[in-house]
C-alpha positions, 0 to 999 in steps of 0.5 A: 532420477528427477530432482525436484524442488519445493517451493513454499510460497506464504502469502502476505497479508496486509490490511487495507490501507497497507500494501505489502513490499520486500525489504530486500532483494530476495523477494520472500515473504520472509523478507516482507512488511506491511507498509502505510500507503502514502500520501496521496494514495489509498488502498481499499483491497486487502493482500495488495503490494501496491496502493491507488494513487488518487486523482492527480489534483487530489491526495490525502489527508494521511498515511494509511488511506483506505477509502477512495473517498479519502481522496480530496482535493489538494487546496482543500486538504492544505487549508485544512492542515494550515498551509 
């Protein structure tokens, strides 16, 4: 007699703008979140579990980004924000 196993696999589905990622070492969707992508990076794909950084002298203004166009040049971004 063969044993088998069933896997029940659910996706994660998150926004652009969002990744997803595991909250613990299980690596189940049970034990995933949809999280913003940082500074600096942008998503613009839905169901991603990473972002795309933007250019190395670029990043943006905030959390969440999904456009490539969100990228902006860094002096740019820090004059606009006052710094």
């Amino acid at each position: 007699m063969v044993k088998r196993e069933t896997m029940l696999y659910i996706s994660v589905l998150c926004g652009p703008g969002n990744f997803f990622r595991y909250t613990d070492a299980t690596n189940t969707t049970m034990n995933a979140i949809c999280d913003d992508c940082p500074l600096g990076a942008y998503q613009d794909d839905p169901g991603q579990s990473s972002c795309k950084q933007c250019a190395s002298t670029d990043t943006t203004e905030l959390t969440g980004s999904y456009m490539a166009n969100d990228c902006k040049s860094k002096s740019i971004v820090m004059m606009a924000i006052g710094l």
